[in-house]
N, C-alpha and C positions, 0 to 999 in steps of 0.2 A: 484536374482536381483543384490546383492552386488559381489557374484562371475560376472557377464558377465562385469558390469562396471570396476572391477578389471582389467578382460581381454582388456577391449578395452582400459583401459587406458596403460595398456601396450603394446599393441600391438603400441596405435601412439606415447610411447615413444620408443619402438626398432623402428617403421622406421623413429622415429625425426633422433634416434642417426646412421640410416645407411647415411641418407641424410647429417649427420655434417661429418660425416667420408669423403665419400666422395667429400664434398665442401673441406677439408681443405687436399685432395692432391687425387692423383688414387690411387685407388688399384686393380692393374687388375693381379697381380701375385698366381699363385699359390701357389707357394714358403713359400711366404707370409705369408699366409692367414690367419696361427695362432696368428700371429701379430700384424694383424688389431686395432686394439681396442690398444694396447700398443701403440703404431704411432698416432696415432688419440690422447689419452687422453697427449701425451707428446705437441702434435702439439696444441689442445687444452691449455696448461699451456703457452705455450711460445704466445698462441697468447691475454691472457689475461695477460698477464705481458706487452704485447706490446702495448694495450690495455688503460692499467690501467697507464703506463707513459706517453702515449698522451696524457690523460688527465688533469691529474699532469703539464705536460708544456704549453697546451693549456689554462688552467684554469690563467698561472702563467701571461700567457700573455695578458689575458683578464682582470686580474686585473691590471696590472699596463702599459696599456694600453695607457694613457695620463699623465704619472704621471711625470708631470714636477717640478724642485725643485722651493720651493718659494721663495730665498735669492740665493746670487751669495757666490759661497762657498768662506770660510775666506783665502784661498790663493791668490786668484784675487781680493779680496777687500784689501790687505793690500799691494800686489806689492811684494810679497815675492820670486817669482820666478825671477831674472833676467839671462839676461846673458851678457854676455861680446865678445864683437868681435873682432878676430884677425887681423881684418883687418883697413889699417890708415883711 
């Protein structure tokens, strides 16, 4: 009973992991084909690194979303910026 559940749990994780392979590019070379799984786990890293930074900036912007300041900053409250014009 523990051996067949073993099997089939392996079985739907090799075709999860033929179905990732293939979602994340072709592989129709024969050339290839030793490959496969190198390609796949690299394109895998790069796509949860791509992943894992939207969310990081997504999140950054959700937070600070309406974050208006409460006070006019002490440059424009004190007139500190002028300028002077060349012209009469």
């Amino acid at each position: 009973m523990v051996a067949t559940m073993t099997t089939i749990v392996m079985m739907i994780a090799i075709k999860f992991w033929k179905i990732w392979k293939y979602s994340l590019g072709s592989f129709s070379d024969d050339k290839t084909k030793p490959y496969d799984n190198y390609v796949a786990i690299i394109r895998s890293i790069i796509f949860v690194s791509l992943l894992t930074t939207n969310t990081f900036i997504v999140s950054g912007v959700i937070r600070h979303w309406n974050d208006v300041p409460s006070e006019v900053s002490k440059t424009q409250e004190k007139g500190l910026c002028t300028t002077h014009s060349n012209f009469p």
